[in-house]
N, C-alpha and C positions, 0 to 999 in steps of 0.2 A: 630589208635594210641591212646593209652593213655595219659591223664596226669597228672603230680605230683605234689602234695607239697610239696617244699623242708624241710629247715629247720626248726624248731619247735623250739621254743629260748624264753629262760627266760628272766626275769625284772629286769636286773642288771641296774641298776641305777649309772650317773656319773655326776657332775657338770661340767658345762661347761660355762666361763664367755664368754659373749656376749659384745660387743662394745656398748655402748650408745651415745645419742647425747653428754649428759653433763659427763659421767663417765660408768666405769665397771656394765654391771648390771648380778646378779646373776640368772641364769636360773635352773632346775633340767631336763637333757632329759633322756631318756629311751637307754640307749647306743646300745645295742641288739638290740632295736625297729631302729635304724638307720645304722648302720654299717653294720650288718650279714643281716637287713632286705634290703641292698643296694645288699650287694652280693650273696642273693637267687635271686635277681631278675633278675642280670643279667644271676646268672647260669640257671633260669629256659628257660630264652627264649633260653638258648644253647641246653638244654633239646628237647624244643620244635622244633627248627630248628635241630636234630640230626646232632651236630656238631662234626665233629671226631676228637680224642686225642690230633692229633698232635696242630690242627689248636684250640682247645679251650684253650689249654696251653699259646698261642699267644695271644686270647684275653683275658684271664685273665692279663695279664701280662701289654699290653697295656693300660687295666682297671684303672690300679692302676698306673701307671708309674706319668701321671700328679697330682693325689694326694700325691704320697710321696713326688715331687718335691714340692708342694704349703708349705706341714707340713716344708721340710726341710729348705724351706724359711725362716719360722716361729721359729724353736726351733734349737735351738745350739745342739741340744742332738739327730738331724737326720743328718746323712751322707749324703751330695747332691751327687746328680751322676754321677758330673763330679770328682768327689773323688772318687766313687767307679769303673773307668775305666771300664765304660761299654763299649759296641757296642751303647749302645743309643746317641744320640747328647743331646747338650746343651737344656734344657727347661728354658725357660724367665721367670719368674712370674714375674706380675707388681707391684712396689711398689704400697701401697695404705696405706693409716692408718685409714679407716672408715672399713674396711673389714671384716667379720667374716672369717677367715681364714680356719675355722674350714666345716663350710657351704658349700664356697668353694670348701673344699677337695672332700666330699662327693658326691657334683653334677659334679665334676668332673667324676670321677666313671660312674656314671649314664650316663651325656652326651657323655662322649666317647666310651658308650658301645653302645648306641642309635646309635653311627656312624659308630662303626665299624663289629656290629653283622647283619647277614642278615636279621633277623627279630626285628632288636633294636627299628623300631616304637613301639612296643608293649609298650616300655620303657618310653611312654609319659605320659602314663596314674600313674605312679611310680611318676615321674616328679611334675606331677600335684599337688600329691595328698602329696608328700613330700614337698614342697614349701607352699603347702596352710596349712597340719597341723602346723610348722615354724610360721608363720604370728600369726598365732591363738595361738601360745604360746609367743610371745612377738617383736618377729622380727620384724621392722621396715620396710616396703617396700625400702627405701633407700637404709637397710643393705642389702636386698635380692637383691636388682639389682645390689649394688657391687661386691657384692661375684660372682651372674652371671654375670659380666663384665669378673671378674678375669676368670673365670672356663672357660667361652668360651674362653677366648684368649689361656689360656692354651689349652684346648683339641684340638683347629687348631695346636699346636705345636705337641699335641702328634699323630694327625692324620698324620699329614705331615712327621713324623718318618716313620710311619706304611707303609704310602706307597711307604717309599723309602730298604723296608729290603726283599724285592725279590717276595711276594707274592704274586702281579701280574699279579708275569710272572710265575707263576703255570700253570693256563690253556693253556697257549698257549704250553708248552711241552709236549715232549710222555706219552702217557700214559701207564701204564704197562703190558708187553706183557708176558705170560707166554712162558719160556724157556724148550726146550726139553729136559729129562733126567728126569731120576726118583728122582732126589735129590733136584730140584727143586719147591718153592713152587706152590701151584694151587690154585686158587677157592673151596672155602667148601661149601656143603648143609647147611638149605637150600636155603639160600640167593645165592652162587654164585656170589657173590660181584665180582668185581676186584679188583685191589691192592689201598688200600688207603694211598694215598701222598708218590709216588713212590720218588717224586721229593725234600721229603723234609728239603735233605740235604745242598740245595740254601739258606734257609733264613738265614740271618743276628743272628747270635747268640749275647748273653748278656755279660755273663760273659767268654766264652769259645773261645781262639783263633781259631780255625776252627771245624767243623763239625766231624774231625776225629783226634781231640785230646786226646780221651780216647779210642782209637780202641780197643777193647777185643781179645782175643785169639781167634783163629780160631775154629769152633766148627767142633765136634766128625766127621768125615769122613762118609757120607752114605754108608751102605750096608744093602744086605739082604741075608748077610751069619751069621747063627742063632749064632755063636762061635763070631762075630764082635761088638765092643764094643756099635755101632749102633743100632744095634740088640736089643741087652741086653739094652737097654734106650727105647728103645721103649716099649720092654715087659715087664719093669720096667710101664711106663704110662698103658698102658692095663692091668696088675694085679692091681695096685694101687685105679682106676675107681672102679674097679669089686670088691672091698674090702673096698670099705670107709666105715670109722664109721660114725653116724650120726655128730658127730661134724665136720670130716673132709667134710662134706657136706656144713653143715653149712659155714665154714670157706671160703670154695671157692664160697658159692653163695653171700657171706657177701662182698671178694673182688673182683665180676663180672665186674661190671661199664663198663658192654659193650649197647654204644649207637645204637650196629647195631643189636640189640638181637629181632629174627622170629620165631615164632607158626607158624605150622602147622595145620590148622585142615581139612583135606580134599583136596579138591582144594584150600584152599585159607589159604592164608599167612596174619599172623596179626603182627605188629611191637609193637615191646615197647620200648620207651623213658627210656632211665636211665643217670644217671649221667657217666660223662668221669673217667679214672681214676686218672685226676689230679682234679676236682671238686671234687671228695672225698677228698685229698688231703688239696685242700683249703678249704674244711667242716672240716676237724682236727686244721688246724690253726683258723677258727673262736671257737671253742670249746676251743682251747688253750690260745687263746684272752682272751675267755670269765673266763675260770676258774682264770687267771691270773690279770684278774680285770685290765685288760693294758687300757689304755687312748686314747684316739683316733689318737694321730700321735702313738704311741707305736703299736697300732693295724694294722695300714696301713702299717706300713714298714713291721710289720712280714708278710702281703699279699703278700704287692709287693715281698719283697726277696723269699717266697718262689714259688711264683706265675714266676720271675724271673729265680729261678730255674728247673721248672717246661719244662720250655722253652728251657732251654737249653739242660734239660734230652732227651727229644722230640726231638731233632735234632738231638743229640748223637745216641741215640737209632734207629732212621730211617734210620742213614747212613749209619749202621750195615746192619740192617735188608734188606736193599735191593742190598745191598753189596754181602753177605752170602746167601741171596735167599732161607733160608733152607726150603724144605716140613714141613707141621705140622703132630704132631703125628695121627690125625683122617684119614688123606691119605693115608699113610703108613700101618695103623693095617688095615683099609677097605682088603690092594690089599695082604699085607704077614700073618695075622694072625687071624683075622673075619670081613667076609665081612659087615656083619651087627651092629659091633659095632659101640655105640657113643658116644661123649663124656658127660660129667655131665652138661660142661657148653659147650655155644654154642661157636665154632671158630672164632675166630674173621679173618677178611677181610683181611690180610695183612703176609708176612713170619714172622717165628717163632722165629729167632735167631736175638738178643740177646730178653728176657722177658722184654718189656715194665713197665710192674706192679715192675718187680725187679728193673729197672733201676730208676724209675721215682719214688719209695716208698723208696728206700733206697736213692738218691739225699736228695729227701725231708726230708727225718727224720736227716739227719747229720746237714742241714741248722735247721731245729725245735729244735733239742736237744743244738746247737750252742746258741740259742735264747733262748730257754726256760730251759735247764738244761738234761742233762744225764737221770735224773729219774724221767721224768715230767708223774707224773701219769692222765691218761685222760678215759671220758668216751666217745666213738662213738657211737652216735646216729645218723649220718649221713644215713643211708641205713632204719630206720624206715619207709619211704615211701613205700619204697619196703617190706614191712611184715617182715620185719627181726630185732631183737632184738637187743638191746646194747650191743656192745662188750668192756672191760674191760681192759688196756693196764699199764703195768707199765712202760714203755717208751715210745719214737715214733720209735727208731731200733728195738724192738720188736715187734711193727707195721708192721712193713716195713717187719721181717721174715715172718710175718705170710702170707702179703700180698704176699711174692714171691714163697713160697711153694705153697699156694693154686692153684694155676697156674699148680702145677701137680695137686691135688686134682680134679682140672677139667676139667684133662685130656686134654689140648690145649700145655703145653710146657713139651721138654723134659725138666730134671736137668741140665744138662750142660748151657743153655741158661738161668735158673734160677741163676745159681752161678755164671756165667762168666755175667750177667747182673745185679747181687749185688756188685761182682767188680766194675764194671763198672761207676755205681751209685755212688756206696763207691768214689773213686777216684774222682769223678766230684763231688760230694757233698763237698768232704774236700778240694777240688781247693777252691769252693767257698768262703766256710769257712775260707780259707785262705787268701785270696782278700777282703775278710770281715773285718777279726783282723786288715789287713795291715793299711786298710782305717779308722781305727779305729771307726768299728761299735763295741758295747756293748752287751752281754744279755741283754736281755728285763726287767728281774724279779730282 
């Protein structure tokens, strides 16, 4: 296994007043050096533990939940969350008036990601080293143990959520048995996975009354009569592979972010780490942060909401998927049309219908553009790690197209599951958005 640097993040610079014994004292921090440098650190050990989509959408979400609660404490101009009628319960923050509220937020982040990720020890050494640079720039040990007074009480709040939204009792249910019929999905080479988070329409959603509130249309009917409209999608994916241009290459290795991605070479199988495809996600809203010059509660709530969102897409999308059960298109052309073809990009472990990538990029972009504006032009450089160049967006919905076609570009989803999974998105993004305005959150800018 390999591993990665995340993100590569400039010196945006932002004042931040600090508490004093006697008065306000003016500090200057490195914004980017702390905010995005909080949230590579969590997403790397997710990296590192290949944590799968459904379940890193959770802990992002979790992440940030007792940070926007400590900011919303703080500033009139963040929506608490018992306003935004979530599935979350009530978070306490403790009054205090020596506090850096701001400190706080941030080690919140950190310590709840320390608890709730399987590999979050890692996250001590972050801990350390965030805390002792702080001190070294003027922080009072006083103001540090306050803030960690406040953040631990919080993060037992937010743990004690977590463990009450179904997760669990994941292991202890079925796991997923492949059903007979040829319409049914299977295990792909060369991993052979079985089904990941068959079960993952139990958790506790956010914003979304049940798991099967945005149900999509029922997808295209299996056959393998060549006149069937089945047919013709499929041998739409098989010509499509066999004819990419090098951009349309680029485009689907650019939105892969598959954490279950196996080399061959020989007998033996080499894995590579990559980011989930809501970790991209939340690499776009830290870029959006960043161009936006947002302030640090400003920042954490566009995490949390779309990280929030994230979550909910993930449970929407799973209950589909293992609902509809559909084969992927690399099973199908193997047994009707070459047996030796494969796809561009590798299959991921889980049925085909509805496109994940469609669901969860198009949620995201309606909550980003709600926040940041219709025409928020951005650059991604989220996938640099992986040898792959910046790509150039004049919105975040035209994000979100590019991310749900590529999905054919790499040959893993039929279009139907790409379209009826931008619906789907669409819908649950603008719920959101909706429950947003009600609560009377704002654009960010």
């Amino acid at each position: 296994m390999r591993s990665c640097t995340f993100f590569q993040y400039s010196s945006v610079l932002l004042l931040i007043m600090l508490i004093g014994s006697d008065s306000y004292a003016q500090r200057i921090i490195a914004y980017e050096k702390y905010m995005k440098d909080i949230v590579q650190a969590t997403s790397m050990v997710m990296i590192h533990d290949v944590v799968n989509p459904p379940a890193a959408s959770r802990f992002y979400a979790y992440s940030l939940l007792g940070a926007y609660e400590i900011m919303a404490s703080q500033k009139k101009d963040i929506v608490p969350l018992t306003s935004l009628n979530t599935g979350f319960g009530p978070v306490m923050v403790p009054k205090n008036e020596v506090y850096d509220y701001q400190v706080a937020a941030l080690l919140t982040i950190l310590l709840t990601a320390q608890e709730i990720l399987p590999s979050g020890y890692m996250l001590e050494e972050k801990i350390n080293s965030f805390t002792t640079t702080l001190l070294k720039e003027g922080l009072t040990v006083e103001q540090l143990n306050q803030a960690k007074m406040i953040a631990d009480t919080v993060t037992k709040q937010v743990l004690r959520q977590a463990s009450q939204d179904n997760y669990a009792k994941l292991s202890a249910l079925r796991r997923y048995r492949p059903l007979k019929g040829d319409a049914y999905w299977y295990p792909t080479p060369p991993g052979y996975m079985e089904g990941i988070e068959p079960n993952w329409n139990i958790i506790r959603p956010v914003f979304l009354d049940s798991c099967s509130q945005f149900t999509p249309m029922e997808p295209v009917v299996y056959s393998n009569d060549p006149n069937s409209s089945f047919y013709k999608m499929t041998d739409e994916v098989y010509r499509t592979v066999n004819n990419l241009t090098e951009e349309q290459k680029l485009i689907a290795s650019f939105w892969d972010c598959n954490p279950f991605a196996i080399n061959t070479s020989g007998h033996m199988m080499i894995g590579f780490k990559k980011i989930s495809p809501g970790g991209h996600w939340m690499g776009i809203t830290s870029i959006a942060a960043d161009k936006a010059n947002l302030d640090l509660g400003r920042s954490i709530t566009a995490h949390a909401l779309v990280a929030f969102t994230l979550m909910d897409a993930f449970i929407s999308c799973w209950d589909e998927k293992y609902r509809s059960n559909r084969i992927r298109p690399e099973t199908v052309i193997n047994r009707l049309i070459d047996k030796r073809w494969q796809p561009l990009l590798q299959t991921p472990p889980f049925p085909e219908y509805t496109s994940g990538h469609s669901v969860i990029s198009t949620a995201a972009a309606e909550v980003l553009s709600f926040l940041f504006g219709d025409s928020f032009q951005f650059t991604d450089d989220t996938e640099i790690i992986f040898d792959l160049p910046k790509r150039d967006f004049p919105s975040f919905r035209y994000a979100a197209q590019e991310a749900a076609i590529s999905r054919l570009y790499g040959g893993i989803h039929y279009r139907d599951a790409i379209e009826a999974g931008q619906d789907q998105g669409g819908k649950l993004g603008r719920f959101i958005v909706g429950r947003l305005k009600l609560a009377g959150v704002r654009s960010l800018r």
